[in-house]
C-alpha positions as CSV (number, residue, x, y, z in Angstrom):
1,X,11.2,17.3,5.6
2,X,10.1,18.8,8.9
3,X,6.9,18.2,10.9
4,X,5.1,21.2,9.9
5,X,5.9,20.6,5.8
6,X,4.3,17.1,6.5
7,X,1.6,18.3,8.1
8,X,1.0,21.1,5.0
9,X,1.4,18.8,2.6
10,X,-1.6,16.9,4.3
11,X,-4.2,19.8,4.7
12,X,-3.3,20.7,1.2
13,X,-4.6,16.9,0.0
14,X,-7.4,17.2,1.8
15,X,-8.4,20.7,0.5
16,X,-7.9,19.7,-2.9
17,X,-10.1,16.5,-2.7
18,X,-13.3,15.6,-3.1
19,X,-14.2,13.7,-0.1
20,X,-16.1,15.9,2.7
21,X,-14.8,16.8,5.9
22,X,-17.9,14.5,7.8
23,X,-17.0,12.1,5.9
24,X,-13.3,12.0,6.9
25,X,-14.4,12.1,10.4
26,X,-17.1,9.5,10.4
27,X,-13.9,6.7,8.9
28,X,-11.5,8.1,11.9
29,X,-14.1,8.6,14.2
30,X,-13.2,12.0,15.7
31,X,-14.2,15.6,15.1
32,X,-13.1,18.0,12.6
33,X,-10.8,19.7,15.4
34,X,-9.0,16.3,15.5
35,X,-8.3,16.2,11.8
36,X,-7.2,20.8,11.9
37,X,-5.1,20.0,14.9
38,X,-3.1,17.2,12.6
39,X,-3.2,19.5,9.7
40,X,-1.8,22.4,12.1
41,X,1.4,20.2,13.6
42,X,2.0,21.9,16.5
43,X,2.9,18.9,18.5
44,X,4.7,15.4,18.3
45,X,2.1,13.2,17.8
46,X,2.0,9.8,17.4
47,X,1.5,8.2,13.8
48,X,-1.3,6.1,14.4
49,X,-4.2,9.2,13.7
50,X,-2.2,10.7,11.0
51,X,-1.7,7.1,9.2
52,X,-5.7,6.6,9.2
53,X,-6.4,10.4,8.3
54,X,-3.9,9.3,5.1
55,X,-5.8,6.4,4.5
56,X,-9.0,8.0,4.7
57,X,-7.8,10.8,2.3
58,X,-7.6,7.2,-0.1
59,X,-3.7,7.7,0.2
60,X,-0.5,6.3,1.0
61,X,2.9,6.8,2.9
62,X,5.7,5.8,0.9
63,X,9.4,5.9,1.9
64,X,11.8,6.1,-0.8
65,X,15.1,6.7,-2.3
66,X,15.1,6.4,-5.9
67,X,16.3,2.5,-5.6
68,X,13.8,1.6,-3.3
69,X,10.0,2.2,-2.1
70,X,8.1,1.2,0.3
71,X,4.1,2.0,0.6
72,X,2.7,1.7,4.0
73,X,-0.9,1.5,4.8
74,X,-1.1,1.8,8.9
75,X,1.7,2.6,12.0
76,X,2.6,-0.8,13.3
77,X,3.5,-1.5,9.6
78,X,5.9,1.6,9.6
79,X,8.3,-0.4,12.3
80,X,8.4,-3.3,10.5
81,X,9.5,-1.1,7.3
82,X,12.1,1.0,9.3
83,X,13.2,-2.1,10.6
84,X,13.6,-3.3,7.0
85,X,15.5,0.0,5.8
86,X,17.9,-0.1,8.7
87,X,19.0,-4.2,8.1
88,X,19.6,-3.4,4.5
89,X,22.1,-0.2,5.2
90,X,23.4,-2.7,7.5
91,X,23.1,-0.4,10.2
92,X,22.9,-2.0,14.1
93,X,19.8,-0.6,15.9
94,X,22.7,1.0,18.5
95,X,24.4,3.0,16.1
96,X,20.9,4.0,14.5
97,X,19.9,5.5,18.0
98,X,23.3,7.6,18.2
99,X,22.8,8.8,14.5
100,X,19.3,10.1,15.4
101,X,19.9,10.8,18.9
102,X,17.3,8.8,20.2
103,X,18.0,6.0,23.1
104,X,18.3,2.7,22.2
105,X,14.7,1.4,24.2
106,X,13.1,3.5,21.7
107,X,14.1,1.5,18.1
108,X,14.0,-1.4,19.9
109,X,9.9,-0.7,20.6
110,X,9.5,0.9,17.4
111,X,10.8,-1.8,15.4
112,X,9.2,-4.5,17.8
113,X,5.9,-2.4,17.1
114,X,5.9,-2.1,21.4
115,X,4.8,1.5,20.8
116,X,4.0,3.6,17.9
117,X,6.5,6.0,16.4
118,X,5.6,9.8,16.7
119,X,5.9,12.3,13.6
120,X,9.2,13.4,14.6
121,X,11.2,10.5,15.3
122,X,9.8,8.9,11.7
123,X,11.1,11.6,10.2
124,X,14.3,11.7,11.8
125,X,15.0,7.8,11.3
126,X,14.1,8.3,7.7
127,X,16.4,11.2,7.0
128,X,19.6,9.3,8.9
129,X,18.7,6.4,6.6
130,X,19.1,8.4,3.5
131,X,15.1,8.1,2.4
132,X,12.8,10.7,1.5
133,X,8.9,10.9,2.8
134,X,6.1,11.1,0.2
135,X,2.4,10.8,-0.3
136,X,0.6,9.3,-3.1
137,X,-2.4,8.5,-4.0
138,X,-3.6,5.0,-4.3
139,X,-4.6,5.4,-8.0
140,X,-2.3,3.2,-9.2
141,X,-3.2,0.3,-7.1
142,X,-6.8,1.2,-8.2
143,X,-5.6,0.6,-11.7
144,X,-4.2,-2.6,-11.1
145,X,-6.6,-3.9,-9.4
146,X,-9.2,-3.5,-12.3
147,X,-6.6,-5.6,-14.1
148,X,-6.2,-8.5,-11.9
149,X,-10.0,-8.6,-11.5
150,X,-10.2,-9.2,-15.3
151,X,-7.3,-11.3,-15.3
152,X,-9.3,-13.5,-12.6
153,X,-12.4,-13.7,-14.8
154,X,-9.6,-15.4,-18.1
155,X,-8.0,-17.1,-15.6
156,X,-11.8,-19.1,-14.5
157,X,-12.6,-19.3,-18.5
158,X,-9.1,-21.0,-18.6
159,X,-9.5,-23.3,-15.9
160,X,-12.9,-24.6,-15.2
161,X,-14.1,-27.2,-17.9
162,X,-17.0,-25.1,-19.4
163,X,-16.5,-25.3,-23.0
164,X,-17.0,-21.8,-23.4
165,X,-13.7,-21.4,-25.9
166,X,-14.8,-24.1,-28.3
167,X,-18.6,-23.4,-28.1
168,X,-19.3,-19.5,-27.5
169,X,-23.3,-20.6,-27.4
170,X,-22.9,-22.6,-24.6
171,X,-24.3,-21.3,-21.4
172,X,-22.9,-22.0,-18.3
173,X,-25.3,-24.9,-16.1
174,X,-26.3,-23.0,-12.9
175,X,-24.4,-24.8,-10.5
176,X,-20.8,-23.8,-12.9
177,X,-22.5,-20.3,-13.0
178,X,-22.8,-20.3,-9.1
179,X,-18.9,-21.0,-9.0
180,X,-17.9,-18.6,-11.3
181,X,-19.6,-16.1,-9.1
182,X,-18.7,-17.2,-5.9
183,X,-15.1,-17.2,-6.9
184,X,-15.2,-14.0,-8.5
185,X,-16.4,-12.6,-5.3
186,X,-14.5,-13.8,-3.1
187,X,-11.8,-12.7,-4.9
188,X,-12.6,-9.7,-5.3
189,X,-13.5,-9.5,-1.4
190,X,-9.2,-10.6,-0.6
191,X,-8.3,-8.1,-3.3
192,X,-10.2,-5.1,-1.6
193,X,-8.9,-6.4,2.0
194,X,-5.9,-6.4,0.5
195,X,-6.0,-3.6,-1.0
196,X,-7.0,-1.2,2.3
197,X,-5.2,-3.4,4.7
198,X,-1.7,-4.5,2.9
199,X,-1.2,-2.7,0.4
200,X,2.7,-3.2,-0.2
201,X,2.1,-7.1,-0.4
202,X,-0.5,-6.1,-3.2
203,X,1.8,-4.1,-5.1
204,X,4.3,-6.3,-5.4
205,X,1.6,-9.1,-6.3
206,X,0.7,-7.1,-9.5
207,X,4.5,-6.1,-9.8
208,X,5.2,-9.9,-10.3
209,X,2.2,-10.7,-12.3
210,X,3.2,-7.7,-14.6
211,X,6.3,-9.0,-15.0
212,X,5.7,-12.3,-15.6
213,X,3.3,-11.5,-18.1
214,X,5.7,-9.5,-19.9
215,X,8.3,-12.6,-19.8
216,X,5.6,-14.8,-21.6
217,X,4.9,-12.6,-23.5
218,X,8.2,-12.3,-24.9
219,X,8.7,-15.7,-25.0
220,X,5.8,-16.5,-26.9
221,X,6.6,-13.8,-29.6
222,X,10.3,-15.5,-30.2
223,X,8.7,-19.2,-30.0
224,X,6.3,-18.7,-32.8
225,X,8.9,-16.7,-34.6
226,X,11.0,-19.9,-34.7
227,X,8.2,-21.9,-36.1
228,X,7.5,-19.7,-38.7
């Protein structure tokens, strides 16, 4: 993928959504030529505007390969990621820079997040590291995080001392219904900062949880089977 495919596969998102130009503008806070001179990719510009015109489209960079994905939410984070990649192909940042072309000082600041990496070089370092470039839209994390809020609400039935399973009359005394609520909230405070700020670390969260549910699950099925 080139620049200018990258850059169409943007304006094309934003044309098909929902969300108004103002309003797109107003999150990023620059003007509408801003956002058509992105869309247009006529120059190497940096990632930083690009990575907040994604998130403000409500989607998400991910690198992949078909083994692997990563989702990133904002620029410094794409270092870190690239940094990642490069360890696990076992690949020395010296030999990275003569693959790409690049000078050495350059991964060394990218991955050390000293500067941000421009549309070009991203791609480049991708490509030579045998990963793709895709954009999708944070639906799925949406879904999950409906789940884990009601997840949270079993999980504070389960825990606090209320009686509520053995006695569905009972009401809940103000001060346990003040905790119920102020722990629901704040969760669900972490979970949306999570969600717009690390989105990877919440996605594998819900990966976990979805997987360890799936192991009890299992295992709970073949216990009482033994009983029976």
């Amino acid at each position: 993928m080139n620049r200018q495919e990258f850059c169409q596969i943007i304006a094309d998102i934003r044309k098909q959504s929902t969300i108004k130009m103002k309003d797109v503008c107003f999150q990023m806070g620059v003007m509408p030529t801003a956002i058509y001179r992105l869309e247009k990719g006529s120059s190497n510009f940096e990632m930083g505007n690009m990575m907040s015109y994604i998130k403000a489209l409500q989607h998400i960079l991910v690198i992949e390969n078909g083994q692997h994905s990563y989702r990133i939410n904002d620029a410094q984070e794409l270092g870190s990621i690239l940094a990642l990649i490069r360890k696990e192909k076992a690949i020395s940042q010296r030999a990275l820079a003569e693959k790409t072309g690049f000078v050495y000082s350059t991964i060394v600041k990218i991955e050390s997040k000293k500067s941000i990496i421009s549309i070009d070089t991203m791609l480049k370092i991708v490509d030579v590291l045998g990963y793709t470039v895709k954009i999708e839209k944070k639906i799925i994390a949406m879904v999950a995080f409906i789940c884990v809020i009601i997840w949270i609400i079993i999980m504070l039935v389960l825990m606090f001392p209320f009686g509520l399973l053995e006695n569905p009359q009972k009401r809940l005394s103000k001060g346990n219904s003040a905790i119920v609520i102020i722990v629901g909230a704040g969760s669900a405070i972490l979970l949306d900062y999570m969600y717009n700020e690390h989105y990877e670390l919440l996605y594998k969260f819900f990966l976990a949880i979805g997987v360890i549910g799936v192991v009890i699950y299992a295992l709970g099925i073949s216990f009482f089977r033994t009983k029976r």
